[in-house]
C-alpha positions in Angstrom: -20.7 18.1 4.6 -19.2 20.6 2.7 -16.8 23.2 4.0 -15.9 26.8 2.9 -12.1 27.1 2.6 -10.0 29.6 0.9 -6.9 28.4 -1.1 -3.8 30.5 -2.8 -3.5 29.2 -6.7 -0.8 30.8 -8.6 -3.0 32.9 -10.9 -2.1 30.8 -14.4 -3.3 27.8 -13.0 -6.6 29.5 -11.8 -6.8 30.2 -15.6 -6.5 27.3 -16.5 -9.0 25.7 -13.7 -11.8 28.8 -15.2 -11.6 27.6 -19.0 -12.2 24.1 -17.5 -15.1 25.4 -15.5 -16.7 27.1 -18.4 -19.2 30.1 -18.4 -20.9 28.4 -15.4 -18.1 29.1 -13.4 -18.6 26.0 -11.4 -14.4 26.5 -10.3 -14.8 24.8 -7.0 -16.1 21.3 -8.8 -13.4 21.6 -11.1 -10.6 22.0 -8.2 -12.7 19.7 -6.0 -13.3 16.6 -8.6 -9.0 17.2 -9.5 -8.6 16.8 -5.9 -10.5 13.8 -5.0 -8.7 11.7 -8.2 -5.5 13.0 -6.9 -6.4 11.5 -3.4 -7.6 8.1 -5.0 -4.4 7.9 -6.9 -2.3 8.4 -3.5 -4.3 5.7 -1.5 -4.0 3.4 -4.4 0.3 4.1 -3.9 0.1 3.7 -0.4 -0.1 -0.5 -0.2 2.8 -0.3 -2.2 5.2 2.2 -0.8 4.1 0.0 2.4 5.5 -3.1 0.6 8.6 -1.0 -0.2 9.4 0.6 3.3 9.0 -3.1 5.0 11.7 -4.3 2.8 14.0 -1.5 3.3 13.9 -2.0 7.5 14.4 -5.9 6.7 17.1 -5.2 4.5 18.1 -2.6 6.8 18.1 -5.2 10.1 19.9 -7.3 8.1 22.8 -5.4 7.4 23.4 -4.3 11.2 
């Protein structure tokens, strides 16, 4: 389901976001594809900075 929202873009990056679009000015699939390869980028991170935060607190126990 989609959702209407309303966002604040500093205005050179809404530019930028428009000569991506094109003359369709299709701007929310532009802003909506950037955001959902941002959010499979972050959930591919998150095992990781898992991995990392479990050794800290071992290291961290260990220490004490």
């Amino acid at each position: 389901m989609r959702v209407r929202t309303n966002l604040i873009i500093e205005e050179s990056l809404l530019a930028k976001i428009d000569a991506i679009a094109g003359d369709k000015n299709k701007r929310a699939a532009v802003i909506e594809t950037a955001l959902r390869e941002y959010i499979a980028r972050e959930e591919s991170k998150a095992p990781i900075d898992l991995e990392v935060e479990t050794a800290d607190k071992k290291v961290s126990s260990k220490t004490k």
